[in-house]
PDB file of N, CA, C, O and CB in Angstrom:
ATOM      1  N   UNK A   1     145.493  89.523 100.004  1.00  0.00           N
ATOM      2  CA  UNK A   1     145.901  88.209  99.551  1.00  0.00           C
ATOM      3  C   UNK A   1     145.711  87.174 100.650  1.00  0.00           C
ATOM      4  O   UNK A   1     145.476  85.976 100.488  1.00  0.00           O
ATOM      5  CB  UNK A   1     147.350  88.234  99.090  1.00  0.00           C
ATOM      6  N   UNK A   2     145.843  87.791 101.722  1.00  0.00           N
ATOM      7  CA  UNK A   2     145.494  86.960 103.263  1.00  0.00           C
ATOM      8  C   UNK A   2     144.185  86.130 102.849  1.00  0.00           C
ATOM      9  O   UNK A   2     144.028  84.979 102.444  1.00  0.00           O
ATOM     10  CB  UNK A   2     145.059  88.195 104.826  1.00  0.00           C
ATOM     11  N   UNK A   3     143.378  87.113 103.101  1.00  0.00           N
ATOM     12  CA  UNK A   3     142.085  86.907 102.802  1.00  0.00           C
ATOM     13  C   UNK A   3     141.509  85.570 101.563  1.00  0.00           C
ATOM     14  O   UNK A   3     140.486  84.913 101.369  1.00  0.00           O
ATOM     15  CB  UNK A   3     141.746  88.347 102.364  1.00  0.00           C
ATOM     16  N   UNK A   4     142.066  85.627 101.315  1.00  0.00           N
ATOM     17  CA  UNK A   4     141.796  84.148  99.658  1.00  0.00           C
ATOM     18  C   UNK A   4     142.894  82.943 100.216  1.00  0.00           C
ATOM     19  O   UNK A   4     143.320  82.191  99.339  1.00  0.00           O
ATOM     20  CB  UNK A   4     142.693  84.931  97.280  1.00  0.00           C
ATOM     21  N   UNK A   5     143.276  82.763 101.332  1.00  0.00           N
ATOM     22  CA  UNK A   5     143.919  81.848 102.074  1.00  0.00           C
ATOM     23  C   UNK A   5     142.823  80.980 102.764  1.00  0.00           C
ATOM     24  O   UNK A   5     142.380  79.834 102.682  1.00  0.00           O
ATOM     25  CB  UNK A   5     144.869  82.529 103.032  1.00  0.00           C
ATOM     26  N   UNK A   6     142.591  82.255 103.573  1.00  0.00           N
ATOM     27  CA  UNK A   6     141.736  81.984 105.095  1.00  0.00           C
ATOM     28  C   UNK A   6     139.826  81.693 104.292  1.00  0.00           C
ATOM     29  O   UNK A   6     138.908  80.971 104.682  1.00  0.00           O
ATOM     30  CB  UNK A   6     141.898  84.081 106.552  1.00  0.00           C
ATOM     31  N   UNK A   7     139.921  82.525 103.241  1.00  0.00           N
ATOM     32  CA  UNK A   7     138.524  81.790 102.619  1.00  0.00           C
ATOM     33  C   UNK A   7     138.948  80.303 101.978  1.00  0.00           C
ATOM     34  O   UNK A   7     138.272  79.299 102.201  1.00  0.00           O
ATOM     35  CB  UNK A   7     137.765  82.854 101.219  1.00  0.00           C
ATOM     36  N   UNK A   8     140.045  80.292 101.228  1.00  0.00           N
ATOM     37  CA  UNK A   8     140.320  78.609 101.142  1.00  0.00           C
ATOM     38  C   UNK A   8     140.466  77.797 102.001  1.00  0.00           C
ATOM     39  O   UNK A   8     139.771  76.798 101.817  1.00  0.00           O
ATOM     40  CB  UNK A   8     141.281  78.238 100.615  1.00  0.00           C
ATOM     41  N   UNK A   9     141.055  77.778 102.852  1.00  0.00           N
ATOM     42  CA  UNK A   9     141.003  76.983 104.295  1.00  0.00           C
ATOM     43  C   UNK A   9     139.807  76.903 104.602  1.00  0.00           C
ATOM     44  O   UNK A   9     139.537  75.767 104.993  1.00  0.00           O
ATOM     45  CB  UNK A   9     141.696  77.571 105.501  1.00  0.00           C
ATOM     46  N   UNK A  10     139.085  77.486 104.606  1.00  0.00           N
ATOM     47  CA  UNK A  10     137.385  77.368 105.600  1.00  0.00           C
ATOM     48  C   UNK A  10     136.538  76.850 104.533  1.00  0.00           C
ATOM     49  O   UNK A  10     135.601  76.135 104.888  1.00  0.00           O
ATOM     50  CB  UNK A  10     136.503  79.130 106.286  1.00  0.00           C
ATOM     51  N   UNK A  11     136.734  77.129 103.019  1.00  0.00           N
ATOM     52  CA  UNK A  11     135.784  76.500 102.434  1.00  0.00           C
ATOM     53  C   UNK A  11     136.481  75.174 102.285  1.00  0.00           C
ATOM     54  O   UNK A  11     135.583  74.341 102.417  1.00  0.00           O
ATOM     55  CB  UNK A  11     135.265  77.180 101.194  1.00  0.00           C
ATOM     56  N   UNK A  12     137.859  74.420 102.033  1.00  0.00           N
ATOM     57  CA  UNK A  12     138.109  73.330 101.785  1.00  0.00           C
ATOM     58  C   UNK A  12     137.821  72.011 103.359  1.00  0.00           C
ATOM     59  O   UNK A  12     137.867  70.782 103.328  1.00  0.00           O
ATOM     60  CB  UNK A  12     139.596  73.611 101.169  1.00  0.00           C
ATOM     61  N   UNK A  13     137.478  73.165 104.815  1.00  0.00           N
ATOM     62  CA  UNK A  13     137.256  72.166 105.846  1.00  0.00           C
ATOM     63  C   UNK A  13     135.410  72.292 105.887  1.00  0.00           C
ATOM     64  O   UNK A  13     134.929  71.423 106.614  1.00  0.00           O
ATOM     65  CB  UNK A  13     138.227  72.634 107.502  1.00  0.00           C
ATOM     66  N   UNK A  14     134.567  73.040 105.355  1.00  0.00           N
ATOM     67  CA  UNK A  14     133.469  72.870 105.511  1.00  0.00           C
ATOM     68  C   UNK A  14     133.345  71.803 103.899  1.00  0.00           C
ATOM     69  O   UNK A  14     132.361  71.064 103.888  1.00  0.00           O
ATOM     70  CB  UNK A  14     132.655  74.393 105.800  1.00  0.00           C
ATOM     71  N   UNK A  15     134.057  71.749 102.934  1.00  0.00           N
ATOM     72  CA  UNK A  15     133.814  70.633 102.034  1.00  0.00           C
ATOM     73  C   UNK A  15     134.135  69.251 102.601  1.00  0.00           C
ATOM     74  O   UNK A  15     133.398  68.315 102.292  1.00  0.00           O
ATOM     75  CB  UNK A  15     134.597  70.834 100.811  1.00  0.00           C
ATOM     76  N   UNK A  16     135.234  69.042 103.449  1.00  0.00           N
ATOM     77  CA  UNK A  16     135.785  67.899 103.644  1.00  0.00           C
ATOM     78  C   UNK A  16     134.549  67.414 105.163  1.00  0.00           C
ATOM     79  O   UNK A  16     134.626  66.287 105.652  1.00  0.00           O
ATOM     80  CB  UNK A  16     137.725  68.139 103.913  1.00  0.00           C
ATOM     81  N   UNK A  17     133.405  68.574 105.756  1.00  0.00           N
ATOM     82  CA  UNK A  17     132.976  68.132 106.769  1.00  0.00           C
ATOM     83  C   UNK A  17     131.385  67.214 106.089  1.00  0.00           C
ATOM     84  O   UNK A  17     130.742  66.234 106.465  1.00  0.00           O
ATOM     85  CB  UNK A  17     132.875  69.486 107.893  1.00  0.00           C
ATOM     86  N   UNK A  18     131.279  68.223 104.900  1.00  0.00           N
ATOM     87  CA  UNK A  18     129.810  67.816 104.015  1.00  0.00           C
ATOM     88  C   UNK A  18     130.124  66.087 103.307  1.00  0.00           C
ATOM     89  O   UNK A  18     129.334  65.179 103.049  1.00  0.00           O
ATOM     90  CB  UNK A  18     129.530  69.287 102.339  1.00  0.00           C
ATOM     91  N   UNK A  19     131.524  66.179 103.178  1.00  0.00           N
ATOM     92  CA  UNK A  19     132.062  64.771 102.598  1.00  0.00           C
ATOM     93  C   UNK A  19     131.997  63.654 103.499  1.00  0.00           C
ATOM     94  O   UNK A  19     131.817  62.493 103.131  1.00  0.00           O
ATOM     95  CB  UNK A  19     133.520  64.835 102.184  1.00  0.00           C
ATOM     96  N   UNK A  20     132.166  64.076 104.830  1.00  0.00           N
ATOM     97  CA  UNK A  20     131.857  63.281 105.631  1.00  0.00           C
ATOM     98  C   UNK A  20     131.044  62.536 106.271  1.00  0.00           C
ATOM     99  O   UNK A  20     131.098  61.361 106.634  1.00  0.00           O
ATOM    100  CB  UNK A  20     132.069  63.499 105.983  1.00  0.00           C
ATOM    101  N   UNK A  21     129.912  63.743 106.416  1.00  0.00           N
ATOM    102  CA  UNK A  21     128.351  63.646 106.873  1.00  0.00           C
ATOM    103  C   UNK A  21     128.189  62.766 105.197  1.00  0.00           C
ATOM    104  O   UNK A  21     127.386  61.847 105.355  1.00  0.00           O
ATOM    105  CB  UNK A  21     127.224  65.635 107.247  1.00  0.00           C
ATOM    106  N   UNK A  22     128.328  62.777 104.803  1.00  0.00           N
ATOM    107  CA  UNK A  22     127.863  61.480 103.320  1.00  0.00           C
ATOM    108  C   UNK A  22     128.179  60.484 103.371  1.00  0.00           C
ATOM    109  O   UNK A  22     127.305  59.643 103.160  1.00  0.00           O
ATOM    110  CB  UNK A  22     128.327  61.542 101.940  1.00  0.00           C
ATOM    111  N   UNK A  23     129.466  60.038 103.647  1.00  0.00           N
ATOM    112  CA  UNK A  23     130.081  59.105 104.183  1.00  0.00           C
ATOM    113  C   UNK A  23     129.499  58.630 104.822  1.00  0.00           C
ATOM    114  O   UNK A  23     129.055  57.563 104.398  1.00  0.00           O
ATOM    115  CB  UNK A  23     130.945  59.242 104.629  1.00  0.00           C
ATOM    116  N   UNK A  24     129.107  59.021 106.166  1.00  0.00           N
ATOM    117  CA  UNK A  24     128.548  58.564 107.304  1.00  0.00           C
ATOM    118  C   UNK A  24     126.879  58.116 107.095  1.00  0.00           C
ATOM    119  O   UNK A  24     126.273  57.162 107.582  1.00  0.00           O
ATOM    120  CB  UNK A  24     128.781  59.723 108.361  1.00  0.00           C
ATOM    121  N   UNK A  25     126.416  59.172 106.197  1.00  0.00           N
ATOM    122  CA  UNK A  25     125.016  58.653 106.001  1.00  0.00           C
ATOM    123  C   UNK A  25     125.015  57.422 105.082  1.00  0.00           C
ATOM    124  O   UNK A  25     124.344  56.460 105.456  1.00  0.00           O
ATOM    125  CB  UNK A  25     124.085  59.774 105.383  1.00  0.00           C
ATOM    126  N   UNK A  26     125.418  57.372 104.390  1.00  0.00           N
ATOM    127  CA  UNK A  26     125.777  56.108 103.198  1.00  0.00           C
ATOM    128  C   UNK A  26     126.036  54.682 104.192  1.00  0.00           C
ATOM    129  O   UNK A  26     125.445  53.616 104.024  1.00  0.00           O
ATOM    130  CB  UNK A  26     127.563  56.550 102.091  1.00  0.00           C
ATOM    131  N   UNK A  27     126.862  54.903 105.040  1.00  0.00           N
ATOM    132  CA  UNK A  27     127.287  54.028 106.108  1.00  0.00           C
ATOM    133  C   UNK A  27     125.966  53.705 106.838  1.00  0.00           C
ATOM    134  O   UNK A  27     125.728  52.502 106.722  1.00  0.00           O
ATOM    135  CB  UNK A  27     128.413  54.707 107.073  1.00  0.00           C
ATOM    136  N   UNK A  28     125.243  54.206 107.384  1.00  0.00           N
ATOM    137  CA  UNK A  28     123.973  54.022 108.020  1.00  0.00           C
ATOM    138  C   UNK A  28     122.585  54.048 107.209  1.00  0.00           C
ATOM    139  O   UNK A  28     121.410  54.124 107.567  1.00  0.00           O
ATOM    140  CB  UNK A  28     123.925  55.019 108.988  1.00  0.00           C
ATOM    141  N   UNK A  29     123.155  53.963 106.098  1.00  0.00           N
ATOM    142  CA  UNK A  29     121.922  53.301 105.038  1.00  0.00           C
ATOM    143  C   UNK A  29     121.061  54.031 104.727  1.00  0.00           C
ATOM    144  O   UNK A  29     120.182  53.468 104.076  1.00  0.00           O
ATOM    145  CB  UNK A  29     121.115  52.223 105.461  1.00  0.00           C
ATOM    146  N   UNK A  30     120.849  55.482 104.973  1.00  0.00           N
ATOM    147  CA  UNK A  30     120.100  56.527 104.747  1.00  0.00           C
ATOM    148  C   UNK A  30     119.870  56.654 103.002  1.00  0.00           C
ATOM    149  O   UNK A  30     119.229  57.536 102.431  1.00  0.00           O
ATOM    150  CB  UNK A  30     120.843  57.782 105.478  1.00  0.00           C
ATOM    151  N   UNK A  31     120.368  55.860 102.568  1.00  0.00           N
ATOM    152  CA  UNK A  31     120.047  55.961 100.580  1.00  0.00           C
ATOM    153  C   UNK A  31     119.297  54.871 100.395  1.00  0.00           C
ATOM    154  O   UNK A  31     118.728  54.684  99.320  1.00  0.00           O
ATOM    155  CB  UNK A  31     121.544  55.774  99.302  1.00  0.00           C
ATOM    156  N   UNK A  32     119.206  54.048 101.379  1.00  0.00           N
ATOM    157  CA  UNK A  32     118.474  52.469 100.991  1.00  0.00           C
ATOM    158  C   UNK A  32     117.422  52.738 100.598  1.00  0.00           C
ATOM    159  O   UNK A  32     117.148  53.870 100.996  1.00  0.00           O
ATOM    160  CB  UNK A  32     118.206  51.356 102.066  1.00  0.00           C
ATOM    161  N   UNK A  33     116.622  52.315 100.005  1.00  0.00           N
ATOM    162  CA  UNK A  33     114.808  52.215  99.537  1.00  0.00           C
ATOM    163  C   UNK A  33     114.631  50.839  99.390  1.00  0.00           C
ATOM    164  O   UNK A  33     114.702  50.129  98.387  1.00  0.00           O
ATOM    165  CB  UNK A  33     114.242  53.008  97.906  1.00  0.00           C
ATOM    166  N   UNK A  34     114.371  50.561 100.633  1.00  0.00           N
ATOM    167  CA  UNK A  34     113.615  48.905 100.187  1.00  0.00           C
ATOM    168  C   UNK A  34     111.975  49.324 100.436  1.00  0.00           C
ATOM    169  O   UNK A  34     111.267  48.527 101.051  1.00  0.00           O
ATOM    170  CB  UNK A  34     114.204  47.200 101.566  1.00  0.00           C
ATOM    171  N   UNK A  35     111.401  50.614  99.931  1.00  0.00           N
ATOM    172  CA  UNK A  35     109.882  50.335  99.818  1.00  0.00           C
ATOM    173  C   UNK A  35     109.485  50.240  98.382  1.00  0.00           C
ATOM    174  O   UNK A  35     108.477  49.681  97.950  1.00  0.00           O
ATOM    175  CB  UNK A  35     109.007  51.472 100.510  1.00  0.00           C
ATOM    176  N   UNK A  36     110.608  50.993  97.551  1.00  0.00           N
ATOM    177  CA  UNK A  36     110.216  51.451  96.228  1.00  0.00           C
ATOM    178  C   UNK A  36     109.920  50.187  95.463  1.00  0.00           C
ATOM    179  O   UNK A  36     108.898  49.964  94.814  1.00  0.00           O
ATOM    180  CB  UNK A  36     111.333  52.340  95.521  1.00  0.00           C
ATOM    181  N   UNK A  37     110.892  49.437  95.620  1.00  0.00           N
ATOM    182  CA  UNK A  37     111.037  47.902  94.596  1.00  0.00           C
ATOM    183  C   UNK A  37     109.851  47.039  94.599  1.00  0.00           C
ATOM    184  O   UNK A  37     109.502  46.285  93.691  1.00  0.00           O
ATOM    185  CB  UNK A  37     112.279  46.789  95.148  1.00  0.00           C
ATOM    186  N   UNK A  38     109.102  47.297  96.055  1.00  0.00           N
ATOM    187  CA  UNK A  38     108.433  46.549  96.121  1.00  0.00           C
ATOM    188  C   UNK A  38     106.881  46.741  95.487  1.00  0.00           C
ATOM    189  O   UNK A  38     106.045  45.898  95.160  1.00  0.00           O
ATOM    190  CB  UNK A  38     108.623  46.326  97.252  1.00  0.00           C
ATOM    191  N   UNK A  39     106.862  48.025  95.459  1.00  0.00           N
ATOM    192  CA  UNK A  39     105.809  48.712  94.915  1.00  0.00           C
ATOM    193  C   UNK A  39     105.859  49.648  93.466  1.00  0.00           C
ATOM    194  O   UNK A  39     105.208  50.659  93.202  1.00  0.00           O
ATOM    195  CB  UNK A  39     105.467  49.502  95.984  1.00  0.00           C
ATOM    196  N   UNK A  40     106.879  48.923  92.630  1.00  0.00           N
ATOM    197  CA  UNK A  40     107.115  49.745  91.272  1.00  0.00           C
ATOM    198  C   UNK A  40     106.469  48.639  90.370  1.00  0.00           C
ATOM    199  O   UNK A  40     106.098  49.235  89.359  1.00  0.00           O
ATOM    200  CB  UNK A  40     108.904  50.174  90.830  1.00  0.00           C
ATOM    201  N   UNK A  41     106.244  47.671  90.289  1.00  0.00           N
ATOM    202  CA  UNK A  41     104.993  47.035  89.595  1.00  0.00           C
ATOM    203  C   UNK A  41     103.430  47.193  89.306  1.00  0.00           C
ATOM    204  O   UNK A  41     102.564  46.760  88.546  1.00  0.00           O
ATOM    205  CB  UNK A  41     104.957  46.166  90.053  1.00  0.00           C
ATOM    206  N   UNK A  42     103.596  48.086  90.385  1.00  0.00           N
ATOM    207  CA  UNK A  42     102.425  48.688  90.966  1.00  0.00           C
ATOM    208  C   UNK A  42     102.291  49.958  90.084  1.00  0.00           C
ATOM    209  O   UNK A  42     101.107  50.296  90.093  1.00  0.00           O
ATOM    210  CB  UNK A  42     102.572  48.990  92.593  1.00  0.00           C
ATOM    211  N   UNK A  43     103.114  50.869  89.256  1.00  0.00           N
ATOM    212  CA  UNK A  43     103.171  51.868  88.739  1.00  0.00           C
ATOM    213  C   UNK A  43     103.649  51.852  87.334  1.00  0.00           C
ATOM    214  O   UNK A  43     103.690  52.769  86.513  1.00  0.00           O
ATOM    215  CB  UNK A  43     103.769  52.542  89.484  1.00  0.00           C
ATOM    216  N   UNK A  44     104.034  50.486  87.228  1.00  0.00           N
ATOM    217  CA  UNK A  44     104.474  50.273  85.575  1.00  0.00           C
ATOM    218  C   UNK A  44     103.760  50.458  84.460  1.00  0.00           C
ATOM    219  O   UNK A  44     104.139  50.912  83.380  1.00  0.00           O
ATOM    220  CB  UNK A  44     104.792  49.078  85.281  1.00  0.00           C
ATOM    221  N   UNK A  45     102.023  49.834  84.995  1.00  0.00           N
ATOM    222  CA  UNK A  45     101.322  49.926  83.787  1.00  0.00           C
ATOM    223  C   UNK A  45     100.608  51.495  83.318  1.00  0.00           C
ATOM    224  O   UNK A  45      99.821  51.492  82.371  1.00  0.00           O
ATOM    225  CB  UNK A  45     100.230  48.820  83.957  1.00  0.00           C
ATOM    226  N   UNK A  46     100.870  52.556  83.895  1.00  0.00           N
ATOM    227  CA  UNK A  46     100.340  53.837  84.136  1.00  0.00           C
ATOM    228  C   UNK A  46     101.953  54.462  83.443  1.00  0.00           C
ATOM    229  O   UNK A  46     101.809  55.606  83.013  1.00  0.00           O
ATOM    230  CB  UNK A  46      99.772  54.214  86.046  1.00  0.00           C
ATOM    231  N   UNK A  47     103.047  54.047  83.317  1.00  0.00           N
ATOM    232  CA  UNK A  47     103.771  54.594  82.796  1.00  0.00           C
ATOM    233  C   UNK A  47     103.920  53.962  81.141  1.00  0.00           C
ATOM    234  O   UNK A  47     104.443  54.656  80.269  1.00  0.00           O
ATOM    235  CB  UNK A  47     104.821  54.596  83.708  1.00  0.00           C
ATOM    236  N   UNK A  48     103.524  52.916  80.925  1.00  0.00           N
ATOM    237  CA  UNK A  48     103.157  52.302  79.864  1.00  0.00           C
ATOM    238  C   UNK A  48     102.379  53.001  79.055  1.00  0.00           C
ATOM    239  O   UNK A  48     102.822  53.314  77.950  1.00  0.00           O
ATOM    240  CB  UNK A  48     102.648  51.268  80.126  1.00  0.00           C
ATOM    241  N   UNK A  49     100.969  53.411  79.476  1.00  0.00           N
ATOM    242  CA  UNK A  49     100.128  53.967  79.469  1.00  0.00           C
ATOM    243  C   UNK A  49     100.433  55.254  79.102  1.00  0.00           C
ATOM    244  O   UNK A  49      99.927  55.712  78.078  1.00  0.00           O
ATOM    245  CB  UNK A  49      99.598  53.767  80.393  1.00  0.00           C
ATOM    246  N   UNK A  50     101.229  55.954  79.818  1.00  0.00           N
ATOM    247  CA  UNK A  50     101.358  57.096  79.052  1.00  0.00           C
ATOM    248  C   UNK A  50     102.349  57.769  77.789  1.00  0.00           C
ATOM    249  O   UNK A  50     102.442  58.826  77.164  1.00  0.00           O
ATOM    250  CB  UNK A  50     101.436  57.727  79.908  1.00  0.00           C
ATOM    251  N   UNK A  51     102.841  56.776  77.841  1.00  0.00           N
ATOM    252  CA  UNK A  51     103.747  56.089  76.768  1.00  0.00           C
ATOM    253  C   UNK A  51     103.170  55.567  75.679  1.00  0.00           C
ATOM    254  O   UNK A  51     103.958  55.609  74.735  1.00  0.00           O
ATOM    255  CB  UNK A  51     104.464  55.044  77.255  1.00  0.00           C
ATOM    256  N   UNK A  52     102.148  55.099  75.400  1.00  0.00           N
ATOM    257  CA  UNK A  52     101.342  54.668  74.250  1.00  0.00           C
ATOM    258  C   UNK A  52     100.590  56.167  74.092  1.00  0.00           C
ATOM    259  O   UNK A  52     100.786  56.599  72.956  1.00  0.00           O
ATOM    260  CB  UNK A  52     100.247  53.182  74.573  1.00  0.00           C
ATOM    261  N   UNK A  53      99.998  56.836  74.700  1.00  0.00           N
ATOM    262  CA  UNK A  53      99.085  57.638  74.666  1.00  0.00           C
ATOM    263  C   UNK A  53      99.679  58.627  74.029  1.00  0.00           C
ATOM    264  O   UNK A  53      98.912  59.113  73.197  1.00  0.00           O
ATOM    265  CB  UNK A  53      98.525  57.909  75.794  1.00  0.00           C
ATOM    266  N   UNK A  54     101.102  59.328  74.069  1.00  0.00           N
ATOM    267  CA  UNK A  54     101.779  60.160  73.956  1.00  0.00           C
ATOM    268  C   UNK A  54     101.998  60.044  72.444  1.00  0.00           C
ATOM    269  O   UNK A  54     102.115  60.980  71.653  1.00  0.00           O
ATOM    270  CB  UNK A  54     102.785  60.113  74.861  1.00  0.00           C
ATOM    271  N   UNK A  55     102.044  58.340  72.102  1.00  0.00           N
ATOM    272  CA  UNK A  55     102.999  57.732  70.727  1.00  0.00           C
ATOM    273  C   UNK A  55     101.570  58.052  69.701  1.00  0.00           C
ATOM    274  O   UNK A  55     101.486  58.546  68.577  1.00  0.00           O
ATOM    275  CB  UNK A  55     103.695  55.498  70.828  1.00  0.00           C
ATOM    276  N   UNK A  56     100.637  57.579  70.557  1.00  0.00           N
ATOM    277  CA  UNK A  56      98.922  58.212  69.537  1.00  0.00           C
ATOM    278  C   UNK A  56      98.679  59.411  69.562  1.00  0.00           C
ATOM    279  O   UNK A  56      97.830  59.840  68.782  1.00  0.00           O
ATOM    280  CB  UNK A  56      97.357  57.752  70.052  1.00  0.00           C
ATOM    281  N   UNK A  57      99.219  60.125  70.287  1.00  0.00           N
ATOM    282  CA  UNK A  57      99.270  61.691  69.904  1.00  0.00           C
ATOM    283  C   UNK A  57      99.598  62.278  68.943  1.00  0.00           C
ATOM    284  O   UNK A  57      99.000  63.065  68.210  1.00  0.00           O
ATOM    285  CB  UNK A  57      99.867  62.308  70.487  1.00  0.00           C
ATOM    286  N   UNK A  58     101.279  61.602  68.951  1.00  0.00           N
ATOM    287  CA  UNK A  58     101.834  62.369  67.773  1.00  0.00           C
ATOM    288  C   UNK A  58     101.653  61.757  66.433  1.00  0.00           C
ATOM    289  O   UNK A  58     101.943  62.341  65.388  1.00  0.00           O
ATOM    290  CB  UNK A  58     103.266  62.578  67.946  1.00  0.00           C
ATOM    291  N   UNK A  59     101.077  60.350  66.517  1.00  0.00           N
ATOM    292  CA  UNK A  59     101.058  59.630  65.136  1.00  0.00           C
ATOM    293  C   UNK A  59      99.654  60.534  64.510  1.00  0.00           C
ATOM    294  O   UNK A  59      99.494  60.643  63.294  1.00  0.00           O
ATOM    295  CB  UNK A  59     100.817  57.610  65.289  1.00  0.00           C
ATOM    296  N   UNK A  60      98.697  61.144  65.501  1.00  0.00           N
ATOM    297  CA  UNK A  60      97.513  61.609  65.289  1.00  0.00           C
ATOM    298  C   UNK A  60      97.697  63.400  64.030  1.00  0.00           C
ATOM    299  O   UNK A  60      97.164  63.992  63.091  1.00  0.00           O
ATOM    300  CB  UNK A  60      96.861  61.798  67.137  1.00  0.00           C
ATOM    301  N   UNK A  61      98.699  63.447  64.872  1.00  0.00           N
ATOM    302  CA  UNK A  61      99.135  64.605  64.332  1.00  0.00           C
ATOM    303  C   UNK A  61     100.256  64.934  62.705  1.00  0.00           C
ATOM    304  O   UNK A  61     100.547  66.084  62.378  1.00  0.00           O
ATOM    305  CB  UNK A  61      99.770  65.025  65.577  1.00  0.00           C
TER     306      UNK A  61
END
């Protein structure tokens, strides 16, 4: 019964250390994407595209 203590303790301080390191990355902007925005216009009409193509597929069928 020890044993399901000492594994709760160690898994609830390696959760609270992974919670942290997130924290901290979030804080230092590691989620930011300022390349994507700038270059998703750039990829719109190819998703359009396959989006019509898909819709003539099945109307074909």
């Amino acid at each position: 019964m020890s044993v399901i203590y000492v594994l709760l303790t160690i898994s609830i301080i390696v959760a609270v250390g992974f919670f942290i390191a997130f924290i901290v990355a979030i804080r230092n902007g590691q989620f930011d994407d300022s390349y994507t925005p700038s270059v998703r216009m750039l990829f719109e009409d190819e998703l359009i595209k396959e989006k019509s193509e898909k819709s003539i597929l099945t109307k074909k069928d």
